[in-house]
C-alpha positions as CSV (number, residue, x, y, z in Angstrom):
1,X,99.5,99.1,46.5
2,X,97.1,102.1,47.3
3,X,95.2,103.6,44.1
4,X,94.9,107.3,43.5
5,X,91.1,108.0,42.3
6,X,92.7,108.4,38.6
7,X,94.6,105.4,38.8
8,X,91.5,103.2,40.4
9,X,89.2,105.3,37.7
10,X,91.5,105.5,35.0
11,X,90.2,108.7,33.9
12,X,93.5,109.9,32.8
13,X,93.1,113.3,34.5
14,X,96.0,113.5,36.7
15,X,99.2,115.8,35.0
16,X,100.1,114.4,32.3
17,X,97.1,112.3,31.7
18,X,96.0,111.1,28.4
19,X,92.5,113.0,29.0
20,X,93.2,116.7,29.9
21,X,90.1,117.9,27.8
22,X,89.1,119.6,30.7
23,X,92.4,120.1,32.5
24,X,93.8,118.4,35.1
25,X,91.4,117.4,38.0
26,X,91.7,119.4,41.1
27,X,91.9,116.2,43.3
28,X,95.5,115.3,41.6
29,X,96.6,118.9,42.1
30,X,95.6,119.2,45.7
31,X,98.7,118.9,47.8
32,X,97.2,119.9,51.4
33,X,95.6,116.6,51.4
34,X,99.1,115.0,50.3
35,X,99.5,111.7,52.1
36,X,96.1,111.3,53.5
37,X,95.0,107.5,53.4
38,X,98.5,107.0,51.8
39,X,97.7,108.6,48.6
40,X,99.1,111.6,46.2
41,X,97.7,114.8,46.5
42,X,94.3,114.3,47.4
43,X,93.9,111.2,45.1
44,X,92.3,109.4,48.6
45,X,90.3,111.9,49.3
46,X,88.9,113.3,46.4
47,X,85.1,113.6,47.7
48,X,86.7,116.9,49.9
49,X,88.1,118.3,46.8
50,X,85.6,121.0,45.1
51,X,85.6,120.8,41.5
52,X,86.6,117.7,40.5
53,X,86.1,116.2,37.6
54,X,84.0,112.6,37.5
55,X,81.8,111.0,35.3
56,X,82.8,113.4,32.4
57,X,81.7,116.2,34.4
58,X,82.9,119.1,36.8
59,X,81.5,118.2,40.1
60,X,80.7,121.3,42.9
61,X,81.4,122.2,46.4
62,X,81.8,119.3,49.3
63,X,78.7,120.0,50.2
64,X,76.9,119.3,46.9
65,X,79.0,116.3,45.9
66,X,79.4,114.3,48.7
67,X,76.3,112.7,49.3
68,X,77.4,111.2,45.3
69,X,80.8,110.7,46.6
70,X,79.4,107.9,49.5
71,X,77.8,106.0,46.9
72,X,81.4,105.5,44.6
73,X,83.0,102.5,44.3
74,X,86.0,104.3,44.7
75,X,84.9,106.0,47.8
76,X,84.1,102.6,49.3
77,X,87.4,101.6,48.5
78,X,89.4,103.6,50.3
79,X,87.2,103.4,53.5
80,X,87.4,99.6,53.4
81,X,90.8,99.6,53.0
82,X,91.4,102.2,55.6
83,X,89.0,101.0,58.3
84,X,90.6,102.7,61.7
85,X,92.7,104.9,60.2
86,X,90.3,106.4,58.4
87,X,90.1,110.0,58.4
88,X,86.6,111.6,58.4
89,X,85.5,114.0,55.7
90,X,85.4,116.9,58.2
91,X,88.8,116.5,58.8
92,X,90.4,116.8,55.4
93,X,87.5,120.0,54.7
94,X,89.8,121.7,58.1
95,X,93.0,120.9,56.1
96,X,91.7,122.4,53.3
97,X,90.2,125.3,55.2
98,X,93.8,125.7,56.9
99,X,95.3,125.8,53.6
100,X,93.3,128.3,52.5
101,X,90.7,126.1,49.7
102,X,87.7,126.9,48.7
103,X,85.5,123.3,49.6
């Protein structure tokens, strides 16, 4: 079974979580990125999602966060389970772009 980032952090942040202190994380919520690497949302892509919440705090932009992002355990997860159907980071941000995000 694939994990959502909540689910393999157990942060409780996705709707409904027992940990909404700060609201639902954006990742859970995103739905352009629905299905990628078989997950909810963007739950297996969360490192393209701006505003996410790790670590107890709000992270920023793509661009500031993802050079953290390549170094989570979760991160690693998903690309090692993934392997050639991986689907790159610039990708997902032209989904989101499409969609009409801010990354």
């Amino acid at each position: 079974m694939k994990l959502n980032c909540w689910e393999f952090k157990k942060c409780g942040r996705e709707p409904g979580g027992s940990n909404q202190r700060q609201g639902s994380c954006p990742a859970a919520e995103e739905r352009a990125l629905n299905g990628v690497h078989g997950g909810k949302n963007a739950g297996r892509a969360c490192w393209v999602v701006a505003g996410t919440l790790c670590d107890d705090a709000v992270q920023g932009t793509f661009a500031k966060k993802y050079s953290g992002c390549e170094k989570c355990d979760f991160y690693d997860k998903v690309w090692q389970e993934e392997k050639s159907s991986y689907v790159y980071s610039s990708a997902l941000v032209g989904k989101l772009r499409a969609a009409g995000n801010n990354i």
